[in-house]
C-alpha positions in Angstrom: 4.2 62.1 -26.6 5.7 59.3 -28.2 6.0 55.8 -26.4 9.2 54.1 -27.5 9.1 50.8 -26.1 11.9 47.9 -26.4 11.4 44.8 -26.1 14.3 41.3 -26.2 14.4 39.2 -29.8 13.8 36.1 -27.9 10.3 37.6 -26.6 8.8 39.0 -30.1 9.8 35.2 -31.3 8.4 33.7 -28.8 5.2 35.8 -28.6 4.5 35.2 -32.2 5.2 31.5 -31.8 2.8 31.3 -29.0 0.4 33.1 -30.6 0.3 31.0 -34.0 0.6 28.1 -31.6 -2.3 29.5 -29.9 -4.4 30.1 -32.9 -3.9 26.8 -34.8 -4.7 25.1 -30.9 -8.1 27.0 -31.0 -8.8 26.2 -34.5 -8.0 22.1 -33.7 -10.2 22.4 -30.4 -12.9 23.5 -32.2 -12.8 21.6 -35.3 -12.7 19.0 -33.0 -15.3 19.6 -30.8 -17.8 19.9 -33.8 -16.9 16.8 -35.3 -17.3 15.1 -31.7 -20.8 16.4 -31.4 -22.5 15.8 -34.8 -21.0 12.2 -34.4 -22.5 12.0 -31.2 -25.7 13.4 -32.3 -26.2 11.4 -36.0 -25.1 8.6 -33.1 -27.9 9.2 -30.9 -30.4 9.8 -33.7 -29.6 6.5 -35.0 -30.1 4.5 -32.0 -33.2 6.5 -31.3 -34.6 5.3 -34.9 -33.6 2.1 -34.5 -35.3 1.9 -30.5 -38.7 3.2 -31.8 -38.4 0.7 -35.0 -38.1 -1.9 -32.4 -40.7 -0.7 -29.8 -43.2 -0.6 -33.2 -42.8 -4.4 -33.8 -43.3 -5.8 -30.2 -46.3 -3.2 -30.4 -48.0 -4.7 -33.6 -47.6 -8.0 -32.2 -48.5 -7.8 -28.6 -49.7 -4.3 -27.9 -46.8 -4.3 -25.4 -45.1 -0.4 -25.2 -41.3 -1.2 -24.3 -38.7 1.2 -24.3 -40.3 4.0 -22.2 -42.9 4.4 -25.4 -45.8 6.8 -25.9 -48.7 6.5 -27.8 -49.4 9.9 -28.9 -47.6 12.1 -26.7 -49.3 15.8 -26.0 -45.4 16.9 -25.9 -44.2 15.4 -29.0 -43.1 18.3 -31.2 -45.0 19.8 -34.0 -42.3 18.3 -36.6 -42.5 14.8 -35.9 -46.8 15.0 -35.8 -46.5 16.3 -39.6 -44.0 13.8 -40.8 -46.2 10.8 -38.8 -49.7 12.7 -40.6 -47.6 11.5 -44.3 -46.4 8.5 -43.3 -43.3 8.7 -42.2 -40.6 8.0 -39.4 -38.5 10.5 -38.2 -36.2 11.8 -35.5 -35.8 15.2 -33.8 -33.3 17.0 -31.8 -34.6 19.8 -29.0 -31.4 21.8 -28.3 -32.0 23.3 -24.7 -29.0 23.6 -23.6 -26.6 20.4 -22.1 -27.5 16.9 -23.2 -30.0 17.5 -26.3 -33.0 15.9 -26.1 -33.4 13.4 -29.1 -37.1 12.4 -29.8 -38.4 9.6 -32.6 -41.6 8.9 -33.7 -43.4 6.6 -36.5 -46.8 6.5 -37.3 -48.8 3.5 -36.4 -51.6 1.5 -38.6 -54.2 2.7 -36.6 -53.6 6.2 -37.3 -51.6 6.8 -34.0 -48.2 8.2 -33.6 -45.8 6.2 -31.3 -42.7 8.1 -29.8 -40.0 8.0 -27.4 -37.9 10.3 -26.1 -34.1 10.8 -24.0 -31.0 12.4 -22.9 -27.6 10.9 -23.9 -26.4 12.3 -20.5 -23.8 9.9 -20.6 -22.7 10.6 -24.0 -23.1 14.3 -23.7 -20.4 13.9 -21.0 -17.9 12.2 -22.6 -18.1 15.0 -24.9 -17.3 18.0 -21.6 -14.3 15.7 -21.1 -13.0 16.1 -24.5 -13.6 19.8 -24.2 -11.1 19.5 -21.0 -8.6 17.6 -22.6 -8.5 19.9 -25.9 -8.4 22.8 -23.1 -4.9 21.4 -22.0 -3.6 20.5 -24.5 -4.3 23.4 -26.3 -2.8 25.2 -23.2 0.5 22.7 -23.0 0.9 24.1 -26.9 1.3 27.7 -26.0 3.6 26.6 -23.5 5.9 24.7 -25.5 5.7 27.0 -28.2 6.3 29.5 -25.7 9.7 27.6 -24.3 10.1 26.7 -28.3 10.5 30.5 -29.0 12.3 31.4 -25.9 15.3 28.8 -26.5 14.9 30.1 -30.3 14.9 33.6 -30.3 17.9 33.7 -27.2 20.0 31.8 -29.7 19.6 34.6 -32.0 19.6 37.2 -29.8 22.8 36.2 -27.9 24.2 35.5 -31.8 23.5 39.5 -32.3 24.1 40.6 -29.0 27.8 38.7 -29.8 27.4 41.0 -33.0 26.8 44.0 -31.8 29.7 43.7 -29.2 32.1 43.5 -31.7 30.8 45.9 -34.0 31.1 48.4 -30.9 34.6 47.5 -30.4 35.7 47.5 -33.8 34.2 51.3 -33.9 36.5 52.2 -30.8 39.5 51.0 -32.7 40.3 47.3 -31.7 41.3 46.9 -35.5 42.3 43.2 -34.7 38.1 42.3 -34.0 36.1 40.5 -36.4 32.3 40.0 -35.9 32.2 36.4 -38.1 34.6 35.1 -35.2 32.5 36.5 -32.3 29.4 34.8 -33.4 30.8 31.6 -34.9 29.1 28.7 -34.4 28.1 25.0 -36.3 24.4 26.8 -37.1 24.5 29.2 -40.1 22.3 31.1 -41.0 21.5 35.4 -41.8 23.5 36.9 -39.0 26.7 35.2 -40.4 26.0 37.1 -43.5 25.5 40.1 -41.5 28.9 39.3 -39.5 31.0 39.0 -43.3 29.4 42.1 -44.1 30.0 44.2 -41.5 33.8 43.1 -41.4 34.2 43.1 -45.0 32.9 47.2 -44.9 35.0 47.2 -41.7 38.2 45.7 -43.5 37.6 48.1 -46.4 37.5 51.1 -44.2 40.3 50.4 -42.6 42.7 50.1 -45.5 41.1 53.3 -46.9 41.7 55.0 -43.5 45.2 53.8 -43.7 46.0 54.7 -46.9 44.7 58.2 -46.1 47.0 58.4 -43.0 49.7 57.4 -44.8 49.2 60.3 -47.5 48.5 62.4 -45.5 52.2 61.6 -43.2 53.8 61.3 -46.3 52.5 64.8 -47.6 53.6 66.3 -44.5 57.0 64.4 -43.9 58.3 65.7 -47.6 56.6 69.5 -46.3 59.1 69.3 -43.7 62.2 70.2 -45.8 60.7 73.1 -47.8 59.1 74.7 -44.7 62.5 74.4 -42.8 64.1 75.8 -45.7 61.8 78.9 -46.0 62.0 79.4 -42.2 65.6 79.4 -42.7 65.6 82.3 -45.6 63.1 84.2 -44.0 65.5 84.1 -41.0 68.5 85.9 -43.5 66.0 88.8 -45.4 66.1 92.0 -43.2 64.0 93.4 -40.8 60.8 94.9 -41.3 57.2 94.3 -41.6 57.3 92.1 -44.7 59.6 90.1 -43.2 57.8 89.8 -40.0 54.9 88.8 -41.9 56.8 86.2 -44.1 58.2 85.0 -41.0 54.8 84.4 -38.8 53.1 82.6 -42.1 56.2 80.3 -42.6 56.0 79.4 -38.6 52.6 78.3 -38.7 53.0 76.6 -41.6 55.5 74.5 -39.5 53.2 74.1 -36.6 50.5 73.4 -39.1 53.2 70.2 -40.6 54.2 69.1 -37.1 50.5 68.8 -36.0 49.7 66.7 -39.6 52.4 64.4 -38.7 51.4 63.9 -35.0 47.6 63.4 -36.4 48.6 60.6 -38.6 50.4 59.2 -35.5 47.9 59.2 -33.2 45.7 57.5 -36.4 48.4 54.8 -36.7 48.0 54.2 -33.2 51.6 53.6 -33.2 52.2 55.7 -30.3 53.0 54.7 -26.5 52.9 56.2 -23.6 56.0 57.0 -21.2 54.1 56.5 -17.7 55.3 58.4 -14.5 53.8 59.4 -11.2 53.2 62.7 -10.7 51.4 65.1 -8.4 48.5 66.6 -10.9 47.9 69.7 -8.9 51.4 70.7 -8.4 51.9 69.7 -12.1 49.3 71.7 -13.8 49.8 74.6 -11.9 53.4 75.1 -12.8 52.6 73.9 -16.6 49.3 77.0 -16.7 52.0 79.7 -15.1 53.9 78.6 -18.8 51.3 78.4 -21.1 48.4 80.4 -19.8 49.8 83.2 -17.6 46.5 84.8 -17.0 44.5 82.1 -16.8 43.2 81.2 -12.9 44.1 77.6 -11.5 42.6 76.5 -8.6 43.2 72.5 -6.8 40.1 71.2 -5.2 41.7 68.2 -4.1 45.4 66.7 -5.6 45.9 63.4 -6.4 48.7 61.2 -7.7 48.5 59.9 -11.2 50.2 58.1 -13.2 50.5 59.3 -16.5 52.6 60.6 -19.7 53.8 64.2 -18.4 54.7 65.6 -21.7 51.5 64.1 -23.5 49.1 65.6 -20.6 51.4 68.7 -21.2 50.1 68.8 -24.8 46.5 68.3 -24.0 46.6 71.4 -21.6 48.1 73.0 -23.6 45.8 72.4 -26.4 42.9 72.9 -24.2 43.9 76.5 -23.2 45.3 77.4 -27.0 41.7 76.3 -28.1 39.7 78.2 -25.0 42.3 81.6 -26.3 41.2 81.7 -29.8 37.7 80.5 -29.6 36.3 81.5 -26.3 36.4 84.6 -23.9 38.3 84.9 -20.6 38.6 84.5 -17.6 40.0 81.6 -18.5 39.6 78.5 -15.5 41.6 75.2 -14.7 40.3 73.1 -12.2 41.9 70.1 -10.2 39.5 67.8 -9.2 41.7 64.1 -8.1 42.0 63.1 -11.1 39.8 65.0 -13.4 40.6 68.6 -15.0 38.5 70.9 -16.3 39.4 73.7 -19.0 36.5 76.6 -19.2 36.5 79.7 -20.6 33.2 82.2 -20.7 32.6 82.1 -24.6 30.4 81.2 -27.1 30.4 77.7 -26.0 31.2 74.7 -28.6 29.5 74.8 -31.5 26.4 72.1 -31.3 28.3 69.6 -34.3 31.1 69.2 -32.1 29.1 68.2 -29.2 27.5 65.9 -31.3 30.4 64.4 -33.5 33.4 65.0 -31.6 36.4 66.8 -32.6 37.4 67.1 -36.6 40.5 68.1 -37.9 40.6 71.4 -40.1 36.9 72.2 -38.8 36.8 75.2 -36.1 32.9 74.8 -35.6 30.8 77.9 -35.7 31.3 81.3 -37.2 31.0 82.6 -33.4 34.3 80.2 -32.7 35.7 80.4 -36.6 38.6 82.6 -38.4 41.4 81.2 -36.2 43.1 77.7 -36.2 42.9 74.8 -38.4 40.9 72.5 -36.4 43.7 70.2 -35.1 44.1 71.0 -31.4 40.9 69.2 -30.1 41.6 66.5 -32.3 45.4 66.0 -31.0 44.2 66.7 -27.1 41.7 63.8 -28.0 44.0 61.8 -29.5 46.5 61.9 -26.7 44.0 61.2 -24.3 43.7 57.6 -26.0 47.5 57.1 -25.6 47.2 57.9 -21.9 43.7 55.5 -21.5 41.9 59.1 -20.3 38.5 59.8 -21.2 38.4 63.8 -22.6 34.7 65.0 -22.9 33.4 68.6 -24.1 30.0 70.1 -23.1 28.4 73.9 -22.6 28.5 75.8 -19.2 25.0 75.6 -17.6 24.0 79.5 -17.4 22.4 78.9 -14.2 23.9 76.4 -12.5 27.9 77.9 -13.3 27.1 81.3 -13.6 27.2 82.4 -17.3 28.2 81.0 -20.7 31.5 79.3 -22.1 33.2 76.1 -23.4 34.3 73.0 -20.8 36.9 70.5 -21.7 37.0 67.7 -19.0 39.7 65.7 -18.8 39.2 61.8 -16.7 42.6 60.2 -16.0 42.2 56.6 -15.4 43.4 54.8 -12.0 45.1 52.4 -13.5 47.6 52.2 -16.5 46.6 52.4 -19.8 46.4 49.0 -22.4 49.0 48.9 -25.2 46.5 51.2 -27.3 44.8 53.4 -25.0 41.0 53.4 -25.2 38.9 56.0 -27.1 38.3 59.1 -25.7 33.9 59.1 -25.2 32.4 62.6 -26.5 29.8 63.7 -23.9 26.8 65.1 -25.5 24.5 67.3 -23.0 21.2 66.5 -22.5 
């Protein structure tokens, strides 16, 4: 199992901030505390040199031993008896731990050895001070680098937070949005290039979506007239099964034109809704006696919305059209306050729709395919923006609702819907 975990911009900088802070602190301390100690020590031999040097004169002259001195020691260490047995004056260091102990020793004209010996407790305890005060400071370096990263890294990450609000809401259609202007500030640096980037892609896309709509409208507007026409020739040749035929292709083509045109509507986002209150039980029920004779409506508990009737016409309508060719009866409605469910006992939708959404002229799998052009979802969900509603799709559980089929769920809002609507959210099942 794969653990996925997340953590803020602001901590990773401040974490690695800390942590070089950290390191170079460590390095200083120690670099530091070495150079402290051999001074001490070179320190300490010197003095210890220059004592016994001392000690040696009064000695020759008066036979006097100042200085704590020893003539031949029994514990003076093997390295200073071979350097007195040549001749020579020299210092030693025994290392046991603390305070070293520092010993000298020169050789004396009588063929003696006289030494002296001595911890630098003092010294030695400057040098444990030191050691504390590299400890904190080392310490108050993390800490500042710490607060240095925090304030750092939740500059950037409020700047991308900023970002990625307006990315999200220049996805779900607030055209007039621009992520340079969310994050603006006197401090540039790489997320403003991200920001001009993102718009300019988001500019470009927009154009080429418009000009598509627009096409696309203008393709269908000049349809119009021909399609009327051959509905209206059709209507003059005489009965009969070509002419039925002729008849039932020219119709759809006419639905098909009149739902093109009412797609590139719902792209322009040029249409408003015509609010009224209504009772939504009382409502659907009469509009499913119309459009879905067979289909069984039931009112858990009514509610009063206010809402387009004719537009939350069309998306039942579309809802139960779509369950019809696609899906399997019984077909349900359900009144729920103000949500309404459309289920049939199909196939289900097909997993890319769950996933993407709706798409025009796609019917999803070749379980659902063969009938339709794809539009119907795509105008219930487009409507569903107008009227500020939230339209979601999803699979029946077999176990929990007692068999298979599609579910359209329709959320009416409480209150009113903005000059735009809001877009409908795509439910994808766990």
């Amino acid at each position: 199992m794969k653990l996925d975990l997340r953590t803020g911009l602001r901590w990773k900088v401040s974490l690695a901030i800390a942590g070089v802070g950290a390191l170079v602190a460590i390095a200083l301390s120690l670099v530091v505390h070495n150079a402290a100690r051999v001074s001490m020590l070179d320190n300490s031999r010197d003095v210890m040199d220059q004592r016994v040097q001392d000690a040696q004169r009064i000695y020759d002259s008066t036979h006097r031993l100042l200085f704590r001195t020893k003539i031949d020691d029994p514990a003076l260490p093997q390295q200073l008896r071979e350097a007195a047995a040549v001749g020579l004056r020299a210092t030693y260091l025994q290392d046991s731990g603390g305070a070293p102990e520092v010993w000298a020793s020169v050789p004396l004209r009588d063929g003696k050895i006289l030494s002296v010996h001595t911890r630098f407790k003092d010294r030695f305890a400057i040098l444990d001070e030191l050691d504390k005060a590299l400890v904190i400071g080392s310490i108050s370096v993390v800490l500042g680098g710490s607060a240095l990263g925090i304030l750092i890294g939740g500059q950037l990450s409020r700047r991308l937070r900023k970002a990625a609000v307006a990315a999200r809401n220049l996805a779900e259609g607030q055209s007039d949005v621009r992520v340079g202007d969310s994050i603006s500030g006197r401090v540039r640096d790489e997320t403003d290039d991200l920001a001009r980037a993102v718009d300019g892609m988001a500019e470009a896309l927009q154009d080429r979506l418009e000009a598509e709509r627009r096409v696309t409208a203008d393709i269908a507007h000049e349809l119009r007239t021909p399609v009327t026409g051959l509905l209206t020739a059709a209507e003059l040749l005489p009965p009969g099964r070509p002419t039925e035929l002729v008849r039932n292709r020219a119709q759809a083509m006419r639905t098909l034109v009149e739902d093109v045109l009412e797609v590139a509507r719902l792209d322009g986002f040029a249409e408003r809704a015509e609010m009224q209150d209504v009772e939504l039980g009382e409502f659907v029920m009469r509009r499913v006696r119309v459009v879905a004779p067979d289909a069984h409506c039931r009112v858990i508990r009514d509610a009063y919305v206010s809402t387009d009737p004719r537009r939350l016409e069309r998306i039942l309508g579309n809802l139960l059209a779509n369950a019809a060719k696609h899906g399997k009866g019984p077909f349900e409605v359900t009144v729920e306050g103000r949500v309404l469910r459309v289920r049939d006992h199909g196939p289900g939708f097909p997993e890319e729709l769950l996933r993407e959404g709706p798409s025009r002229f796609r019917t999803g799998s070749k379980d659902r395919a063969g009938k339709g052009h794809g539009l119907g979802l795509t105008i219930a969900a487009g409507q569903a923006r107008v009227l500020g509603a939230r339209l979601t799709f999803r699979n029946a559980d077999p176990v929990a609702e007692g068999g298979t089929g599609a579910v359209a769920v329709l959320w009416l809002p409480e209150s009113a819907p903005t000059s735009t609507g809001s877009f409908p959210v795509i439910q994808v099942p766990d």
